[in-house]
N, C-alpha and C positions, 0 to 999 in steps of 0.2 A: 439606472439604479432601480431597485426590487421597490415597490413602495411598500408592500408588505413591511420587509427590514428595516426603511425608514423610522430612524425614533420620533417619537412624538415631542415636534417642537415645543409644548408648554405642558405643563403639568397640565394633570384635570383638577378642575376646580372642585372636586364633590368628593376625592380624597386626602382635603387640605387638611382636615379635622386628624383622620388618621396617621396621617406623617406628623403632626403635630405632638399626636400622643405617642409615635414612636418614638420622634426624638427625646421628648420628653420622660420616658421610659428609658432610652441608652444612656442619658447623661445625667439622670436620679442613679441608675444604679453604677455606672461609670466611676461616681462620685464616691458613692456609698463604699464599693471595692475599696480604691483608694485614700482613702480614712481609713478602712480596715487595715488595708497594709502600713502607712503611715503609723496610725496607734500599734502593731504589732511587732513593726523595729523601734519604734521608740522603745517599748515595753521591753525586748530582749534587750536592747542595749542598755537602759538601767539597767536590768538584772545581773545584767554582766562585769558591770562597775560599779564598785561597791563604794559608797559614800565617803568623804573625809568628815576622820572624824576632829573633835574641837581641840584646839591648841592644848598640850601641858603645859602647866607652871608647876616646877621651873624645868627647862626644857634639859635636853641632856646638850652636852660637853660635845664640841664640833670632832674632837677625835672620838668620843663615843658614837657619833652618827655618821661619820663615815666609816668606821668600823662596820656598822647594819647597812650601811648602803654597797660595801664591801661583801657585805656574807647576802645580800638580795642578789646580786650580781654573779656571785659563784653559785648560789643555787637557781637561777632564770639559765646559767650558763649547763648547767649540770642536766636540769631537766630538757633543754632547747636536745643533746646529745643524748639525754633517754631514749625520746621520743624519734631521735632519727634514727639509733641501733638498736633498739630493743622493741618497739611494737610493732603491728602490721602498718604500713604506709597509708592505708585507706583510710585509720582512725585517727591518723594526728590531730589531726585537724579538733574532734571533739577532744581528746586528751586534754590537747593543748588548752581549748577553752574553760575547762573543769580548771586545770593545773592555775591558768593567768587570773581567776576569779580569787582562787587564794593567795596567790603571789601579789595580789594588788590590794587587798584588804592588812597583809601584811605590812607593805610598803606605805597603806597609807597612816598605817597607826605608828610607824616610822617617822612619817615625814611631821605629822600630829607633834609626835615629844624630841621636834629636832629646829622647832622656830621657825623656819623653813621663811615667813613672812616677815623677820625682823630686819632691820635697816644694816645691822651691822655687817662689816665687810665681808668678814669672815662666813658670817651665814650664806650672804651671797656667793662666794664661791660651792659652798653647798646644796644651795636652791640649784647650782650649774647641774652640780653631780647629779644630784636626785632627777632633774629634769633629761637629761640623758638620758639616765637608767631608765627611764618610761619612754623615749623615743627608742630607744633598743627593744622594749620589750612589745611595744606596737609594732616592730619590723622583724619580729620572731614571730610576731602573731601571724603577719601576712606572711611570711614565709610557711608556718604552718598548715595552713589553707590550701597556700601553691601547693604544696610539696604533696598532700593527702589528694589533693581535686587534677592535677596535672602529673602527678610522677609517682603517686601512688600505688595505682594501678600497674604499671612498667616496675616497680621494685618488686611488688610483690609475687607478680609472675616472675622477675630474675628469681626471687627467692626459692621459690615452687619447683622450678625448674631445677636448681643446685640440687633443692633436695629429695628430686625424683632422680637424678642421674646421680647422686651419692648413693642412693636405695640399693639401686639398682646393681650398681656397680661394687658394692662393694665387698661382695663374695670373690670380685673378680679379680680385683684387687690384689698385686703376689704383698 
C-alpha cells in the first residue's frame, strides 16, 4: 500500500479547536434552518385553517344543519369538478387551496350554529355528518395536489395537443 494514500490514523491535535467550531457552526445553523421551516408550516397551515368560531345560542334545527351540511357538500362537490374540467391541471392545486380556505371558514360558522358539541342523540349523528364532510374535503385536497404535481403536466400537454391538431385541421375538415 502507497503510504502517501494512507489516511492518517488520529486526528491532529492542533486542529481540534477548528473542527470544534465547524461543527459548532453546522449544527447552529442546521438548527436555525429547521426552526425556520418548522415556524413556516406551522404559519401556512394556520393560515390556511380558518378558526372555529364560538357556539350560537340557540343553535339551529338538526334538519336545518343538515340542510347546510347538504349544500357544503354540493358545493366541495361542484367545485372538486370545476377544478378538474375547467382550469389548467398545473393550477389546482393552488385554486383548490384559495377555494378550501373559504369552504372551511364557511363550514366552520355552520358547525358554530349547529351544537355540533351537545350530548343529544341526535346532534351526534350530526357531528358524524359534519365530521365526514371534512374528512372528504381533506381527500379532495390531497387529491388536488396529486392531480396538479403528478398529472398535471400530462393533461395539459393532452390538452395542447387536441387543440394544436383541431387548429390545424380544421380547414381540412370536409
Amino acid at each position: 500500500m502507497d503510504p502517501v494514500s494512507a489516511p492518517e490514523p488520529r486526528k491532529d491535535p492542533r486542529f481540534r479547536r477548528f473542527r470544534g467550531a465547524a461543527y459548532g457552526v453546522h449544527i447552529t445553523l442546521s438548527t436555525l434552518f429547521s426552526l425556520w421551516m418548522i415556524w413556516n408550516v406551522g404559519h401556512s397551515v394556520a393560515a390556511m385553517t380558518p378558526e372555529r368560531p364560538p357556539a350560537v345560542t340557540p343553535p339551529l334545527t338538526v334538519r336545518e344543519c343538515l340542510d347546510a351540511a347538504d349544500g357544503h357538500w354540493k358545493d366541495l362537490e361542484a367545485e372538486r369538478e370545476k377544478l378538474v374540467h375547467v382550469l389548467p391541471a398545473r393550477k389546482v392545486d393552488q385554486e383548490w387551496m384559495r377555494y378550501r380556505t373559504e369552504w372551511l371558514t364557511r363550514l366552520r360558522k355552520s358547525e358554530s350554529e349547529c351544537a355540533l358539541d351537545s350530548r343529544d342523540p341526535a346532534r351526534a349523528e350530526l357531528r358524524a355528518v359534519y365530521k365526514q364532510l371534512g374528512k372528504v374535503q381533506d381527500l379532495y385536497t390531497i387529491h388536488a395536489v396529486q392531480y396538479a404535481g403528478e398529472v398535471g403536466g400530462a393533461v395539459d400537454a393532452l390538452h395542447a395537443a387536441f387543440d394544436t391538431a383541431r387548429r390545424n385541421n380544421n380547414n381540412k375538415l370536409p
